[in-house]
C-alpha positions, -999 to +999 in steps of 0.1 A: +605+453+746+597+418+734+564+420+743+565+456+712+583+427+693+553+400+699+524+427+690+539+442+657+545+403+645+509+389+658+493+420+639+507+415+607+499+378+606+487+376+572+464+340+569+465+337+530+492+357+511+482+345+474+447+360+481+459+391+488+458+423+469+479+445+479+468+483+465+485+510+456+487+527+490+503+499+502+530+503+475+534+539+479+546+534+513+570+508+508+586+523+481+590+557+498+608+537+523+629+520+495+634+555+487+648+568+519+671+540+521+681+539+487+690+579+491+709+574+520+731+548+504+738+569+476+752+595+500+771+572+520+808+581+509+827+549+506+862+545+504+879+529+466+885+496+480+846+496+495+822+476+473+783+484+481+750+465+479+717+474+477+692+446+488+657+441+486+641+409+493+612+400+480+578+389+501+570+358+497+567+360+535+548+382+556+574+402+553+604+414+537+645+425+544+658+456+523+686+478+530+723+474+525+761+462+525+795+475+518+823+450+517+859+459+517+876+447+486+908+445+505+914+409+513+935+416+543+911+438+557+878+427+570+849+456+571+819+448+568+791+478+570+756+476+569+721+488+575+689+470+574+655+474+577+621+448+583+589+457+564+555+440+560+531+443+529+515+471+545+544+493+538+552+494+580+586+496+594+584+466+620+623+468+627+657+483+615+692+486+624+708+517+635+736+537+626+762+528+607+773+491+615+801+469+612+816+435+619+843+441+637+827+461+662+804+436+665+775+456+658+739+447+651+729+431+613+696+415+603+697+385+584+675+365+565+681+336+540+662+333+506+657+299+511+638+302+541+621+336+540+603+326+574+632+330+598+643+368+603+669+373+630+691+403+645+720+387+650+761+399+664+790+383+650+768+358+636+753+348+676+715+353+669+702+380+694+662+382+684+643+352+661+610+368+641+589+337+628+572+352+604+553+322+599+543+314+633+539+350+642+563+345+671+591+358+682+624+348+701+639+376+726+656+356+748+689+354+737+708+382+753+716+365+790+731+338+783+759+322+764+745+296+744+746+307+709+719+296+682+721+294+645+698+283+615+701+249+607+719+245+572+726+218+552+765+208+535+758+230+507+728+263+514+723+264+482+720+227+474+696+218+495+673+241+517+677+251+556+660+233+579+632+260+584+618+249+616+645+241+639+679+258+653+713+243+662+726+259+699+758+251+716+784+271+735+813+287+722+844+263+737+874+284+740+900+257+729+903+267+690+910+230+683+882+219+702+845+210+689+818+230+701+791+207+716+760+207+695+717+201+701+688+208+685+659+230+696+627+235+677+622+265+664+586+277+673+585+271+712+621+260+715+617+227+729+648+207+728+649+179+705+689+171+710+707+175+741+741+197+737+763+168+732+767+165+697+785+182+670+785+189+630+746+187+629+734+191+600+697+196+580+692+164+558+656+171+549+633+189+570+625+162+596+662+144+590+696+157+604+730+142+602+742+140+639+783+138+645+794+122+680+819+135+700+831+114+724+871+112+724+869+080+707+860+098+670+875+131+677+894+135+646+872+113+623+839+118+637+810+092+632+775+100+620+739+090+623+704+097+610+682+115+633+646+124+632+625+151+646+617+136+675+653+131+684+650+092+677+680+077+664+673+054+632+709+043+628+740+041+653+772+061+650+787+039+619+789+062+591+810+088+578+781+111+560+745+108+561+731+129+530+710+134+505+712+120+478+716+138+442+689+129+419+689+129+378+689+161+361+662+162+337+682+182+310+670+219+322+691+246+337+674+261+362+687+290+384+672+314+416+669+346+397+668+374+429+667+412+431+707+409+434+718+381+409+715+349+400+721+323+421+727+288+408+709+262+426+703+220+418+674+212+417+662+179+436+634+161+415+606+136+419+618+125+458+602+097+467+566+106+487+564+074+511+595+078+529+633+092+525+662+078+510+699+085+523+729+084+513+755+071+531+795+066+532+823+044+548+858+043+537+847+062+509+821+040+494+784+054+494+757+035+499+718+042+499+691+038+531+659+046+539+645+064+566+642+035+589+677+028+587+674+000+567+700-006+535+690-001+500+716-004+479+745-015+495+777+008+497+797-008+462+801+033+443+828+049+444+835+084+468+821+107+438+784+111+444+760+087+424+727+099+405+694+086+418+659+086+399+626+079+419+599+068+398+560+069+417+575+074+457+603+047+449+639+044+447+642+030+412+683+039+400+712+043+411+744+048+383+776+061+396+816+043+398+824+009+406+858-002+407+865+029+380+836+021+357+802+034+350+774+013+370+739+010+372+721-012+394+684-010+400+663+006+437+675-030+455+708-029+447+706-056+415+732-050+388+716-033+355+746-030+335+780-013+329+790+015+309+819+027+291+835+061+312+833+078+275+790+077+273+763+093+288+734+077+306+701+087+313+671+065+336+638+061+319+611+062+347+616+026+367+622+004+339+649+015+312+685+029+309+694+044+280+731+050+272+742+074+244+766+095+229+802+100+237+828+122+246+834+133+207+807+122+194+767+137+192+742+121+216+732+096+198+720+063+211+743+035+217+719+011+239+688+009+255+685-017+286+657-033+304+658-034+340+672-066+340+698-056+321+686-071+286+691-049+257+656-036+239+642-012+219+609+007+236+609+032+258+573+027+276+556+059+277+523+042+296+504+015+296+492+021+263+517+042+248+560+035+235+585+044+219+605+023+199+644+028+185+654+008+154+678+018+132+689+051+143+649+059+141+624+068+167+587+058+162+560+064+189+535+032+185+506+018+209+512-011+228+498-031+205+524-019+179+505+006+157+527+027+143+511+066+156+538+088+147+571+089+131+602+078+125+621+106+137+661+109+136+658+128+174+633+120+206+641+146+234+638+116+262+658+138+285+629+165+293+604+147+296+599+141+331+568+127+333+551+141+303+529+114+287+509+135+262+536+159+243+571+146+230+597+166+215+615+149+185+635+162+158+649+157+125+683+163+114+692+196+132+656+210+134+631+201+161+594+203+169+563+188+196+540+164+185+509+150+209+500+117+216+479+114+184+509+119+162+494+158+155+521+182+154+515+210+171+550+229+164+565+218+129+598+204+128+614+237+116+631+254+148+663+256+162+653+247+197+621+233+217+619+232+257+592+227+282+590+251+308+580+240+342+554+270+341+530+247+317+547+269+285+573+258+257+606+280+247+608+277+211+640+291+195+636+300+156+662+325+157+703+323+167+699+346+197+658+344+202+630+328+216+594+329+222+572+310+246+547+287+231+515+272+247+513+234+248+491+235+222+513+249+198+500+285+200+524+317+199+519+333+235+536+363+227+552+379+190+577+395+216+613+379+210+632+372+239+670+372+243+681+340+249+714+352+268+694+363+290+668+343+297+664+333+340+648+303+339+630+300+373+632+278+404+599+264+421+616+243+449+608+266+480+579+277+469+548+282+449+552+284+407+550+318+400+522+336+383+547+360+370+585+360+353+607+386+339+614+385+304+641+404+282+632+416+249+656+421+217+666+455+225+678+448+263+646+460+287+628+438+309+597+437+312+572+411+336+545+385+320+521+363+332+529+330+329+498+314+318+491+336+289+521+354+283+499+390+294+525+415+300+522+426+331+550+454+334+559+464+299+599+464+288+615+497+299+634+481+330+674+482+329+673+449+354+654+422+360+635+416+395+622+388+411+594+369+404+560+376+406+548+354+441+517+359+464+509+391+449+539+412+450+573+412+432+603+440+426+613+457+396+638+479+386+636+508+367+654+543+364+680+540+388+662+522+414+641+493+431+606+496+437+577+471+451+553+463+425+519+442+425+501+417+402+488+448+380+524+462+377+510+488+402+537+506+422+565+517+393+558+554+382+531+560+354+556+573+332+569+535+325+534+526+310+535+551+286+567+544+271+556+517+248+536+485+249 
């Protein structure tokens, strides 16, 4: 049997997914499996207090999860029925459940988790029984003799922070309820132990990092942690009380995972440093920061709710959080900055500036501007060669030798710009536009709302409940308006930008564009949005039901391309 297992993975073993077409054929035969399952879920008679779902995953792995879920809406009853089925993008049935299935018969499931599409397993009352790496082309069969249990190794929060993709957690079911289950670490692809089952509450930090509990008598209760690499080399003893990640600066745009199923909100970690990780760390509820040597950063003075961090260029350059019950900022070595009132905001400009503003009943407006230092000033260093500068409730964008370029401006949107050194949003009174470095506006100073989107595009909304999607050169992409209630802005973390995104027009339809150019790819007759466009492939829904669809749109009935544009 796990040799069937190890052929049907090693043949679909696709080398490049993003150069891959995948034809019409190909579509046919995954949709006419879609179709079977669909049916039969349709027919499935479900009691009043059953809820059903109908999943389909979408391949931005070799291969792809669809099938379905019924959940009992009784909370004093736990059923849990479903069926599942593995497919790969040549519309093949590598592996599915049978029957009808449910938890507390302890039946057979597949799983497989969005945020790491690579790692498929069959799996019984959560106890992993088979392991298909779809990215290694190998899989794990061996799990049926013995009692060690294996699971995928998450982080605090799934969706704050990925799964370790590339390693599992094993241990053995202890049966004293009140009793820790002894914890290691194997790696996922040939299952070489890295951590010997002696440890407990192990946890993905990033995907070489893991937070490791001991559990010795000593720290039954109140476990200690340490930092642990993929080598199973410990970089700190057993001192602290978490060992996480930390939470970066938001950059002022709301981003969520928009899937075949929902939407799933999901914070986005920015700009982390490239020449080694930073921790963060807690004793008697202070949090600290170190590196991945172990060595302190900023020493552990904020206060138990998480701080923000902001890496500039592969370094820790803020940290602002609590101290002693105010708002603190101190710079990447731990050096005081400045305090700040509990009633105003604060945002950190690259590595040298924090800017506090607004208040609590009050618009955003900007109260001080601080140096890293901590001396007050009033330029906001673009470049080397570029600034801006805040006087009198103005904004003016100058060179560095003080020529005036462009401006002044009542509003400067310093908040999403990231690290955008050639187009600035500014605004006057309640209107806003994009100028260039030259000073050349590109979108007058006449809408209601201007974004960048991380696709290389700008959202531009002229309308209450509309927008359209701009180049960065100030050119309309599309005259289709969009509704702005329902507008799923996309997530790039775990993966590849997307070449394609679905869009909602004025009357309610969806319909798929290409990013770059605002082509539409799919035009707007679907009732739900499906996921993004990625390596070729994405879903949509129309009619009633989900179907596979490719680059071209290929793979919904003709009938949706005649409807309208």
């Amino acid at each position: 049997m796990r040799a069937k297992f190890l052929i049907a993975i090693l043949l679909f073993v696709l080398p490049s997914l993003s150069a891959q077409s995948v034809s019409k054929e190909q579509l046919k035969k995954l949709n006419d499996i879609l179709g079977l399952y669909e049916t039969e879920f349709d027919q499935y008679q479900l009691p009043e207090d059953m809820d059903k779902f109908f999943h389909i995953y979408p391949f931005d792995s070799k291969y792809a999860l669809i099938g379905y879920r019924t959940t009992n809406l009784n909370p004093g009853i736990e059923i849990f029925g479903h069926k599942y089925a593995l497919v790969d993008r040549e519309g093949n049935l590598v592996l599915k459940t049978e029957g009808e299935s449910y938890w507390q018969n302890s039946s057979y499931n597949l799983f497989r988790s969005f945020a790491a599409p690579e790692i498929v397993v069959m799996r019984r009352d959560s106890h992993i029984k088979t392991l298909y790496d779809t990215e290694c082309g190998v899989v794990h069969n061996n799990f049926e003799d013995n009692e060690i249990r294996y699971e995928a190794l998450f982080s605090y929060a799934a969706l704050s922070s990925p799964p370790n993709p590339k390693y599992l957690k094993f241990y053995i079911r202890d049966d004293d309820y009140y009793k820790p289950d002894c914890e290691g670490i194997v790696r996922r692809c040939d299952m070489k132990e890295i951590l010997p089952r002696k440890y407990f509450n192990i946890r993905a930090v990033y995907d070489n990092y893991f937070s490791v509990s001991d559990s010795t008598a000593l720290h039954y209760y109140y476990p200690l942690t340490a930092l642990v690499d993929s080598n199973g080399v410990f970089l700190t003893d057993f001192i602290y009380e978490s060992v996480w990640r930390p939470q970066i600066q938001k950059e002022g745009v709301s981003e969520v995972m928009w899937s075949a199923w929902g939407s799933l909100p999901i914070y986005e970690q920015k700009a982390e440093p490239s020449n080694g990780k930073v921790f963060e760390v807690e004793i008697e509820k202070k949090i600290g920061f170190i590196n991945d040597k172990g060595k302190e950063l900023i020493p552990l003075i904020f206060e138990i709710n998480s701080p923000d961090v902001l890496f500039w260029n592969g370094e820790l350059a803020f940290a602002y959080g609590q101290v002693n019950g105010k708002g603190y900022v101190c710079d990447g070595k731990g050096n005081k900055v400045c305090e700040v009132g509990n009633d105003k905001k604060v945002h950190l400009w690259q590595d040298c500036n924090v800017i506090v503003y607004g208040g609590k009943n009050s618009p955003a407006q900007i109260d001080t501007i601080y140096d890293r230092k901590g001396k007050v000033t009033d330029r906001l260093p673009v470049n080397k060669s570029l600034e801006w500068h805040f006087s009198g409730g103005k904004w003016t964008l100058k060179s560095d030798k003080g020529r005036k370029i462009a401006g002044p401006f009542d509003k400067y949107k310093f908040s999403g710009q990231v690290h955008e050194e050639n187009l600035f949003i500014v605004g006057n009174g309640d209107k806003w536009g994009m100028i260039d470095k030259t000073g050349k506006v590109l979108i007058p100073i006449e809408k209601l709302r201007v974004d960048f989107k991380k696709c290389g595009t700008v959202e531009v909304q002229e309308e209450k409940d509309f927008y359209q999607i701009y180049s960065k050169e100030g050119k309309l992409l599309s005259e289709e308006k969009f509704r702005c209630s329902d507008n799923p802005k996309i997530f790039f973390q775990y993966g590849p930008v997307p070449d394609g995104l679905w869009f909602c027009n004025a009357e309610g339809k969806w319909g798929l564009c290409r990013l770059k150019d605002m082509k539409v790819l799919v035009p707007f007759v679907c009732e739900k949005t499906g996921t993004e466009l990625k390596f070729g492939m994405a879903t949509a829904f129309y009619k009633g039901r989900w179907y596979y669809i490719n680059e071209l749109g290929e793979g919904l009935p003709d009938e949706a391309f005649l409807q309208n544009k």
